[in-house]
BAFISE-667815 format. One line per field, with one value per residue (C-alpha): x, z, y; residue in three letters. Coordinates in pm, 1 decimal. Layout:
BEGIN
px [X ...]
pz [Z ...]
py [Y ...]
fimi [ALA ...]
This chain:
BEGIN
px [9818.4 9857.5 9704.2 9991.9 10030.9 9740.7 9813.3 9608.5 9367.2 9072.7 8906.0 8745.2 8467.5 8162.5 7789.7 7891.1 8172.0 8210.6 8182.3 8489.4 8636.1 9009.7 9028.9 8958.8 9177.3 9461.5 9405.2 9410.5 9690.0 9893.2 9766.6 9856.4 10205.7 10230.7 10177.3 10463.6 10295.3 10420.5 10152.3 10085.4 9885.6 9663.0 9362.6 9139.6 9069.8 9346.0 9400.2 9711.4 9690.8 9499.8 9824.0 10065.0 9887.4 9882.3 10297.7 10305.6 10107.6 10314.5 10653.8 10581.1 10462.9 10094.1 9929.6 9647.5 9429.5 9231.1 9063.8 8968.8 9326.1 9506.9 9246.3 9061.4 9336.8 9584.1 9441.0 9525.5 9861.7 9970.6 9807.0 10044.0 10325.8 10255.7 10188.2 10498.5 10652.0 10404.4 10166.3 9812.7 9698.4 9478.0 9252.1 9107.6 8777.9 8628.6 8305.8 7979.3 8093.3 7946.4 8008.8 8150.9 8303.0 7956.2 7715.2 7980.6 7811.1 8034.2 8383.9 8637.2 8367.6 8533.2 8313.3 8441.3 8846.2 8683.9 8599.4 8922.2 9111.6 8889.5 8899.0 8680.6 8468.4 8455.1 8190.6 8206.8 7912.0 7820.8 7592.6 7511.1 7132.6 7049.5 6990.9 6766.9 6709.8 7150.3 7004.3 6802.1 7123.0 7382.8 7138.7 7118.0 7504.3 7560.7 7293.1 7285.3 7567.4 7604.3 7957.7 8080.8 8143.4 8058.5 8243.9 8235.4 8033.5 8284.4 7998.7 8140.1 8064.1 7786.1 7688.7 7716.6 7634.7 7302.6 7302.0 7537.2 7336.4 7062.5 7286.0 7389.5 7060.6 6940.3 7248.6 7210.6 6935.4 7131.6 7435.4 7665.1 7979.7 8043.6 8384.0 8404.2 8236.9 8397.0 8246.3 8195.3 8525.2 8729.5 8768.7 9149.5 9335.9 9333.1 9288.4 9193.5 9215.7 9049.1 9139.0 9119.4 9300.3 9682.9 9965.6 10167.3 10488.9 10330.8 10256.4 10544.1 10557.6 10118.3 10078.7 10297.7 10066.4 9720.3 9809.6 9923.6 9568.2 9368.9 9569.8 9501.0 9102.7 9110.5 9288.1 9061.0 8714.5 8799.6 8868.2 9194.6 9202.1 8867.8 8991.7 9311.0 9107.6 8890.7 9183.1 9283.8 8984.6 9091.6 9084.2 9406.9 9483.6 9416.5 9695.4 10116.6 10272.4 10285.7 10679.3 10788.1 11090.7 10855.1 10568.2 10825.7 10903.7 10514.6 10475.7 10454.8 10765.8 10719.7 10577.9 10892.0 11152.7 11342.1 11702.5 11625.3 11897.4 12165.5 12401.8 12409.5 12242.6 12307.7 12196.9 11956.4 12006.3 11875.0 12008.9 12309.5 12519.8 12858.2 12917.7 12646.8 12302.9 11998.1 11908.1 11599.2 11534.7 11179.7 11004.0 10950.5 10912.5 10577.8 10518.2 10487.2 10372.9 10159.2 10324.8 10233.0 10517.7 10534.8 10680.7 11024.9 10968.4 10934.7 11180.2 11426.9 11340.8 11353.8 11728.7 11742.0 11881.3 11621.9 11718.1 11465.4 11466.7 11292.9 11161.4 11146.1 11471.3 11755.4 11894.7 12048.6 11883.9 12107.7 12420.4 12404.4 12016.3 11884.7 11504.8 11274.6 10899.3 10714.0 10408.0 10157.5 10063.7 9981.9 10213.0 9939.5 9976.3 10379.0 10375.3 10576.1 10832.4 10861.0 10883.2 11151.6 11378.6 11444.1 11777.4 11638.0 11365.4 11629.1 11797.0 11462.0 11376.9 11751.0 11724.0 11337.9 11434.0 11764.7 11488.2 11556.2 11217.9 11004.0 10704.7 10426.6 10129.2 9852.8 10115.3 10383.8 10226.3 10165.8 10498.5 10661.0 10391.9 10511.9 10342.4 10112.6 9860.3 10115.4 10392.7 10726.8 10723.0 10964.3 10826.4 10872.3 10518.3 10384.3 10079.3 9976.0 9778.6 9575.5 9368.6 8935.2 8654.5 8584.7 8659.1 8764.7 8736.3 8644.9 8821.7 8911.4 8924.3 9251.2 9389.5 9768.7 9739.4 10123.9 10370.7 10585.7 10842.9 10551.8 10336.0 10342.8 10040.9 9749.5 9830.2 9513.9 9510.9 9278.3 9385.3 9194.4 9185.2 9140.3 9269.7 9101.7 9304.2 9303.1 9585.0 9516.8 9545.9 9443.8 9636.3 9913.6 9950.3 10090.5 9836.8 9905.7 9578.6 9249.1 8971.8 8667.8 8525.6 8278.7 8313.7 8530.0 8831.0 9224.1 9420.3 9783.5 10150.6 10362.1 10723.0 11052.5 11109.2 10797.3 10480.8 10267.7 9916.2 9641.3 9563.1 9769.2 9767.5 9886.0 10214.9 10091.1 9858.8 10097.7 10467.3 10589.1 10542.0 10826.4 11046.6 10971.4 11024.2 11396.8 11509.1 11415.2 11656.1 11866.5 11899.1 11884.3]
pz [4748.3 4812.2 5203.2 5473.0 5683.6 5914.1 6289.4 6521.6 6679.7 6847.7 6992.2 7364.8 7366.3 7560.1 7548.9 7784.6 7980.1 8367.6 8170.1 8300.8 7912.4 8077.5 8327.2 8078.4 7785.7 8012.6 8242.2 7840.4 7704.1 8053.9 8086.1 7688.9 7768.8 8061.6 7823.5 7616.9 7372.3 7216.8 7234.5 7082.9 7298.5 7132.8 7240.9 7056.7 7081.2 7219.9 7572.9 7722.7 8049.7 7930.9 7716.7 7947.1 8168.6 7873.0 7814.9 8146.2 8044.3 7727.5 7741.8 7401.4 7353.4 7426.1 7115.9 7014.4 6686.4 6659.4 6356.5 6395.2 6460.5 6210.0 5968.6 5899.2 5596.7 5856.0 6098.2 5962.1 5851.7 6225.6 6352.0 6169.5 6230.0 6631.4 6604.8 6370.1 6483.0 6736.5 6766.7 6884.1 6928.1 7166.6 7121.9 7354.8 7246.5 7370.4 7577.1 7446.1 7113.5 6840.0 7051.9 6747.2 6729.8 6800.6 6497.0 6272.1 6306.6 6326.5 6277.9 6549.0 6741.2 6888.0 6605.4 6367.9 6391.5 6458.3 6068.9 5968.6 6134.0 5983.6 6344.6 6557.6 6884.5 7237.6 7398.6 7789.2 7952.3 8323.2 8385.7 8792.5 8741.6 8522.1 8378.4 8066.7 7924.0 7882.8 7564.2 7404.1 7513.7 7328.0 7043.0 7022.9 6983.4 6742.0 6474.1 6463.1 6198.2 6013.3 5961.7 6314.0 6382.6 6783.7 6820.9 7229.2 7488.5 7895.1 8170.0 8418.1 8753.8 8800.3 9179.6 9146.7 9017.8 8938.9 8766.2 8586.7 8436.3 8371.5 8205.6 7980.2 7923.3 7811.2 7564.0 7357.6 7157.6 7039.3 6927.9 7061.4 7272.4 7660.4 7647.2 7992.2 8348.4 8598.5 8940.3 9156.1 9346.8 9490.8 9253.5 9142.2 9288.8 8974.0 9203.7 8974.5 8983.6 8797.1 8452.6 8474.8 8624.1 8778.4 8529.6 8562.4 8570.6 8956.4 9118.0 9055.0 9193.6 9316.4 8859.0 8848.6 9138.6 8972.1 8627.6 8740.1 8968.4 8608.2 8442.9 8733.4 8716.3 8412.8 8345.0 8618.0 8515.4 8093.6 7791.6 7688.3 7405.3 7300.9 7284.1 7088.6 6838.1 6798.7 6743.0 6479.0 6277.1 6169.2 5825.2 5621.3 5670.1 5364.9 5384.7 5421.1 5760.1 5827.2 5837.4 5971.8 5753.5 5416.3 5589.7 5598.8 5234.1 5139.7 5323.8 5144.7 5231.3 5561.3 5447.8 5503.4 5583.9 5238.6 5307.0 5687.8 5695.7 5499.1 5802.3 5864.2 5621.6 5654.1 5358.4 5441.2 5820.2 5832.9 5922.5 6153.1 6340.6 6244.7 6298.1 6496.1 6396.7 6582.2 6932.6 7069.4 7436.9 7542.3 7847.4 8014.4 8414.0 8676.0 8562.1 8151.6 8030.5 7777.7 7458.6 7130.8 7054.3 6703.1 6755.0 6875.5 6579.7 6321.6 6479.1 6439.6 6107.2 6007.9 6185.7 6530.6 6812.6 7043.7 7438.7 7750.9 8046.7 8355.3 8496.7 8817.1 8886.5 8629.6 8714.6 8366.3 8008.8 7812.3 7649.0 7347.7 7278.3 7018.2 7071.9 7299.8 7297.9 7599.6 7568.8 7812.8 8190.8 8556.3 8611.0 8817.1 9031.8 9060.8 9027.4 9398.2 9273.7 8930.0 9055.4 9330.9 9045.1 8935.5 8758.3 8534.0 8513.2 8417.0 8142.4 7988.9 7961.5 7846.6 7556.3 7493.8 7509.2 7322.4 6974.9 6997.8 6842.1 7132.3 7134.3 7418.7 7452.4 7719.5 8035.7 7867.8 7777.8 8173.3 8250.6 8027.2 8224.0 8468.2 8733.5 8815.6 9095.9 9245.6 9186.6 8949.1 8649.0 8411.7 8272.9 7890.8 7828.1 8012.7 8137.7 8445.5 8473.2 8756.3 8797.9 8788.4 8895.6 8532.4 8266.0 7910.3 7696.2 7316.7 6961.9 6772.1 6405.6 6437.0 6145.4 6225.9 6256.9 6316.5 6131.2 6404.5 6454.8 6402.8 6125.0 5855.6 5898.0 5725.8 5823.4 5891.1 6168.7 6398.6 6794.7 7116.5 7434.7 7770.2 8096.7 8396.2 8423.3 8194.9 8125.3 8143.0 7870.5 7671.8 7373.4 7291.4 7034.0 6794.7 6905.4 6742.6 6670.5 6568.5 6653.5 6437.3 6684.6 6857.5 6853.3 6701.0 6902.2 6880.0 7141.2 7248.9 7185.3 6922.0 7015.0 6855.1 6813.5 7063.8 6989.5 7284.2 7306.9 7502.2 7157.4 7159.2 6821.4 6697.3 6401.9 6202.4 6054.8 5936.4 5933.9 5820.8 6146.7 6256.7 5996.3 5967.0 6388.4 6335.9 6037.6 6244.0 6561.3 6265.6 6159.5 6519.8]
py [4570.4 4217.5 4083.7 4028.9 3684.2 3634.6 3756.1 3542.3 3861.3 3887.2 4224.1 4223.9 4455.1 4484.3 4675.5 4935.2 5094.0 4953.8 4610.9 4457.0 4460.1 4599.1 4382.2 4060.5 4195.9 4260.9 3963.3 3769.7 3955.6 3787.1 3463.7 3453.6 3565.6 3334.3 3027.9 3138.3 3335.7 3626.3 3820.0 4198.0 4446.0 4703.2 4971.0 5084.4 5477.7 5727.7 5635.1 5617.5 5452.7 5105.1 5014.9 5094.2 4798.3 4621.1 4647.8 4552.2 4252.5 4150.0 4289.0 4448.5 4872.1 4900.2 5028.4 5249.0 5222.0 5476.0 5546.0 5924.2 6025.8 5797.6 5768.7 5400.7 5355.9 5318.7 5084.6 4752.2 4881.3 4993.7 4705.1 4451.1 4698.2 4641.0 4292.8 4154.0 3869.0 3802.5 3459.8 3623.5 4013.9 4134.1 4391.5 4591.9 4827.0 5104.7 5224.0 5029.0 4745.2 5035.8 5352.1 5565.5 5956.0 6178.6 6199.4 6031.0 5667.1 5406.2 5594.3 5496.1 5240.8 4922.3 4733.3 4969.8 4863.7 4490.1 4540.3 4686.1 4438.0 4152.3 4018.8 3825.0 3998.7 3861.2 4029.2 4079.1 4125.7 4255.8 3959.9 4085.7 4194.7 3949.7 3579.0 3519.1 3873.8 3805.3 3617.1 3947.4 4155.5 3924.5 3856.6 4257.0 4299.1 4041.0 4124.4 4463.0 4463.4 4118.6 4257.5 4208.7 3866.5 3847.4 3532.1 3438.7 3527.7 3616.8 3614.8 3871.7 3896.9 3562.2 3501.7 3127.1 2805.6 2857.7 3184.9 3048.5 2758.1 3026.6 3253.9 2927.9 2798.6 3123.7 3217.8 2846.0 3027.5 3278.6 3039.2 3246.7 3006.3 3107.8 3112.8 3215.0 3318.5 3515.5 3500.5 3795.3 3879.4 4126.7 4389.3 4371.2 4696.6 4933.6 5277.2 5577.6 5940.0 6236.0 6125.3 5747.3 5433.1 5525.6 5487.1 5198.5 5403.0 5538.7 5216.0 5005.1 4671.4 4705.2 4763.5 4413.6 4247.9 4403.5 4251.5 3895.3 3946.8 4023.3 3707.4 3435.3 3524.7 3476.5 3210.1 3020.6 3152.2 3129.6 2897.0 2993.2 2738.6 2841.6 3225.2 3122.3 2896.1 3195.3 3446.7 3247.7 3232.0 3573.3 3670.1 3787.4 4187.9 4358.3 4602.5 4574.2 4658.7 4995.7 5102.7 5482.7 5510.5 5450.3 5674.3 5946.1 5904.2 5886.2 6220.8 6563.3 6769.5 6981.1 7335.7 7603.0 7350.1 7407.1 7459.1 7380.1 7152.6 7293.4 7349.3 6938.5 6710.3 6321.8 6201.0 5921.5 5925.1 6241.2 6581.8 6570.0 6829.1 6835.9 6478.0 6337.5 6274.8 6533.8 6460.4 6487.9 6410.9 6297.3 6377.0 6036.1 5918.1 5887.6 6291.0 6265.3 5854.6 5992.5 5890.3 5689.5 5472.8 5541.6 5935.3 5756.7 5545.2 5834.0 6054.9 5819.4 5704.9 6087.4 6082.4 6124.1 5989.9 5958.0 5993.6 6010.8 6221.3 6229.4 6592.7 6454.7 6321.2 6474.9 6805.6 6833.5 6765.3 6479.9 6597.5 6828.7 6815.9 7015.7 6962.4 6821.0 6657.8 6670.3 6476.3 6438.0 6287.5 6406.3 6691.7 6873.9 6568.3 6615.4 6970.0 6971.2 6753.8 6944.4 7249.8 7168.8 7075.2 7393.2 7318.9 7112.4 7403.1 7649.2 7400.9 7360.3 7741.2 7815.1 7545.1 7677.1 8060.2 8014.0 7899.9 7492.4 7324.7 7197.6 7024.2 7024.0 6821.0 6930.2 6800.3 6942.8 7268.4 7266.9 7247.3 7506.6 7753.0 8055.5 7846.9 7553.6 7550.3 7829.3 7652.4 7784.7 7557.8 7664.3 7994.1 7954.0 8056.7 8368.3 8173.5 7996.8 7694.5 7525.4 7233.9 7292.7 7012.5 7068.0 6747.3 6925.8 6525.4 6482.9 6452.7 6777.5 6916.9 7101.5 7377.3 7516.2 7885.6 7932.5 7835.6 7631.6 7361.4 7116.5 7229.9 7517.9 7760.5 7584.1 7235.4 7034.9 6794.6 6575.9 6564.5 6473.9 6658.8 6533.1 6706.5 6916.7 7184.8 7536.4 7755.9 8157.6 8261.9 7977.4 8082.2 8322.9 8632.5 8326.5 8058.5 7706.8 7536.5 7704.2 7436.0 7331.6 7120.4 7163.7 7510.1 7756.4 7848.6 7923.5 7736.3 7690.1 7899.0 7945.2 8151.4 8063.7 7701.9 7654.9 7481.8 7425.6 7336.8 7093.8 6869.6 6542.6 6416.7 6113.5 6170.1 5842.6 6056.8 6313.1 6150.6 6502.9 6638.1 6439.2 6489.7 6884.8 6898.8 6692.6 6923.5 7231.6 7073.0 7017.1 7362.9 7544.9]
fimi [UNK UNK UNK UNK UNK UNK UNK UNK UNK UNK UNK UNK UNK UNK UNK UNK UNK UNK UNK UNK UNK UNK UNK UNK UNK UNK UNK UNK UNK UNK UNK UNK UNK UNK UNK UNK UNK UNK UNK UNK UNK UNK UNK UNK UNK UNK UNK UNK UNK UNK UNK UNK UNK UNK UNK UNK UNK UNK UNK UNK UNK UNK UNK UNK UNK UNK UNK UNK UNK UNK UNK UNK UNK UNK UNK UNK UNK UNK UNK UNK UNK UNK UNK UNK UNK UNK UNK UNK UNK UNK UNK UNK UNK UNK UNK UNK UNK UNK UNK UNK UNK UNK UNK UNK UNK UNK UNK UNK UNK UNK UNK UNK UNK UNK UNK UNK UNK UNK UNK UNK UNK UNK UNK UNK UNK UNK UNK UNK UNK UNK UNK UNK UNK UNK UNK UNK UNK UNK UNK UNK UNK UNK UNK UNK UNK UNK UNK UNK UNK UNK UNK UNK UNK UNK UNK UNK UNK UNK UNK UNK UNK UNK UNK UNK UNK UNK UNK UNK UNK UNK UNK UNK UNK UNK UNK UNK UNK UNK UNK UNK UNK UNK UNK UNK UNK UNK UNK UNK UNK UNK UNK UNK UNK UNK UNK UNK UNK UNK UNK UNK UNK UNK UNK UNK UNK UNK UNK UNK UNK UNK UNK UNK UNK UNK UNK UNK UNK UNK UNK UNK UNK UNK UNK UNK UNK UNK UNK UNK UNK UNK UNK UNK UNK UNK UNK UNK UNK UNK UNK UNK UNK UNK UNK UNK UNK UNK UNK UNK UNK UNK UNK UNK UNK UNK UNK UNK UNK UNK UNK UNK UNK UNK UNK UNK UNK UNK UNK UNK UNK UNK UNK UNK UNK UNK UNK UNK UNK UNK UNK UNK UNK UNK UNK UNK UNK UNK UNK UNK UNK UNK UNK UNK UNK UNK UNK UNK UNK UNK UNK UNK UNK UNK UNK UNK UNK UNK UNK UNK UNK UNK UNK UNK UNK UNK UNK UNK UNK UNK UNK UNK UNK UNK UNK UNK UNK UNK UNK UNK UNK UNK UNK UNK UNK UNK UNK UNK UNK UNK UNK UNK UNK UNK UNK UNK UNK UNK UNK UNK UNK UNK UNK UNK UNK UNK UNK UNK UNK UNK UNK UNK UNK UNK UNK UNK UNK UNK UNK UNK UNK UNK UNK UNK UNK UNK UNK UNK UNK UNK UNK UNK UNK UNK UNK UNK UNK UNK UNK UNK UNK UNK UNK UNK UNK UNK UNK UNK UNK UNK UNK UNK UNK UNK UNK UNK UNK UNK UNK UNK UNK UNK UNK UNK UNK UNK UNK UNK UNK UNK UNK UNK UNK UNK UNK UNK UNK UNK UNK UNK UNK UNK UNK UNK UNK UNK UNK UNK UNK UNK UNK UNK UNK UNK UNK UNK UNK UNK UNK UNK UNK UNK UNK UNK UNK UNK UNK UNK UNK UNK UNK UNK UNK UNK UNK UNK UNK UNK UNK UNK UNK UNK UNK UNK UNK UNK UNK UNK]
């Protein structure tokens, strides 16, 4: 396969977590945007809250490369599908530069999907308790794999002039450029809760004043001609553009769905009923954000209409749905709010009950719960769920064990979990995932049309999931 046009890209990482890497990549990603540029945001890993600061940032869909859930084949391909038509891509890593999936070395690492991407590193590192051991620490990070190409050194958080000059002196040995030093400052308001920084969608106009607060430091404190020049040292991708409609066409047919669609097929639009193509409404608003942009994508190039809806505020699901997805978020924070709508409530259990396909990830399965934290939800599943002190966080090795609205019994897939809270029971006399990792489990609900289940996974990996999940609306 013949290499695609060069994106300008560069990747801001840093040795450890607490480094100040979001703050710089989004404060980049702004001051980039502010110039003119269009400029395409990505993360690397699965977290959803970072690229939602980073759309924010750009005007463009935050989003995610991660390498576990997609698969390192796919990387480069979804990157240049994010970043078409765009002059420079930021990159923002993960935890420490070569922090990889547990005891699989290098797999998913921020230095890892530097590699894939063929793109240069900016390393940012906490320079506070320190001046000339900076040089050992920088000269650590960029030989330990001659295949990462640590590009530029941002100094974060230097006292003044002086250590400054120190932290210069000492990093001319390694012959590695500063291309920037932020001083010690206020931190810029980015308040967090028990699963990371506050979603965009919940702060409104402070998310608009925190970003433009990440893009004037660093627009002050760094070398934005240096970073660009750097960005577009790049190398050429290696791989075409990733593209949902011909992902759908590469994937094997969903298991079971023969004859799924008899009652409405549309040819190459998809499955239809009668004369309108399948809709599927998607949870959206401050209770469900959690979301990878390419499920709309897929769902509509398998033939639906996509429309959103917001728990918290409509009473009624959109016209004439015939499915629904229901991703992820901070219901257990709304769970006042959700629960008071209980019209909407009702609709949801009446289209769930009546056998319409509907997909739940970890919020979502919250939702469609008898109760949360003693509060009605909407009582699909005959479970309750509350929130614990206790922080349930790693990647999974997932098998279906039901055949479902998602996946035919068998279907392997890799997910990631990440929520404080537990549902009683934790699966159902149909449960939908059976987990490898790390130990051996079955987890989540099957019933009807109903998959629901704590594992977010990410549909680039498996493209039939969307197309199996539209024929079964299709054919309800």
């Amino acid at each position: 396969m013949s290499a695609t046009p060069s994106v300008p890209r560069l990747v801001v990482a840093a040795p450890a977590s607490g480094s100040g890497k979001t703050t710089v990549a989004t404060g980049l990603m702004a001051a980039l945007a502010g110039r003119g540029l269009a400029v395409s945001p990505h993360k690397v890993g699965p977290d959803y809250i970072d690229p939602g600061y980073h759309a924010l940032a750009t005007g463009r869909a935050g989003r995610n490369l991660d390498a576990y859930l997609c698969g390192p084949e796919r990387i480069a391909p979804l990157f240049a599908h994010g970043a078409r038509g765009c002059d420079i891509a930021v990159v923002e890593g993960v935890m420490g530069l070569y922090d990889g999936v547990s005891g699989q070395g290098e797999l998913a690492s921020t230095a890892h999907v530097a590699k894939l991407l063929r793109a240069p590193v900016v390393l940012v590192v906490d320079a506070s308790s320190q001046s000339r051991s900076v040089a050992a620490l920088v000269h650590g990070f960029v030989s330990w794999d001659p295949e990462v190409r640590v590009g530029g050194v941002i100094l974060n958080k230097v006292a003044s002039d002086r250590h400054e000059a120190l932290l210069r002196d000492a990093l001319e040995a390694v012959g590695v450029p500063v291309l920037g030093v932020l001083r010690r400052a206020a931190r810029v308001e980015t308040p967090s809760r028990h699963l990371g920084l506050v979603p965009v969608a919940e702060r409104g106009a402070a998310a608009l004043d925190a970003v433009a607060a990440m893009a004037a430091q660093v627009a002050a404190g760094c070398d934005l001609e240096g970073l660009v020049a750097l960005a577009r040292s790049a190398g050429a991708l290696p791989d075409a553009a990733w593209d949902p409609r011909r992902a759908l066409d590469a994937a094997a047919p969903a298991a079971g769905a023969a004859g799924a669609v008899a009652s409405g097929a549309a040819g190459p639009a998809g499955p239809g009923r009668g004369d309108r193509p399948v809709r599927v409404a998607v949870a959206g608003g401050r209770a469900f954000t959690f979301t990878y942009a390419e499920h709309t994508e897929l769902l509509t190039a398998a033939g639906a209409e996509v429309v959103p809806f917001d728990p918290l505020r409509d009473e009624q699901l959109p016209d004439g749905v015939d499915g629904l997805v229901i991703g992820g978020g901070f219901p257990e924070v709304h769970a006042a709010e959700l629960s008071a709508n209980e019209q909407l409530r009702k609709a949801v259990a009446a289209l769930a009950l009546g056998g319409a396909p509907v997909a739940a990830e970890c919020g979502g399965l919250l939702y469609l719960c008898r109760e949360l934290d003693g509060l009605p939800m909407c009582g699909v599943l005959d479970a309750s769920a509350r929130m614990t002190g206790r922080l349930t966080l790693g990647y999974r090795d997932a098998v279906a064990l039901t055949d479902s609205a998602l996946a035919g019994a068998g279907t392997r897939l890799r997910g990631h979990e990440f929520h404080r809270t537990v549902v009683e029971p934790g699966a159902g006399p149909a449960p939908a995932w059976g987990m490898r990792t790390p130990e051996r489990r079955v987890e989540g609900f099957v019933r009807d049309g109903v998959h629901a289940s704590y594992l977010h996974t990410h549909w680039a990996a498996e493209p039939g999931v969307a197309r199996r999940f539209v024929e079964r609306c299709g054919a309800w």
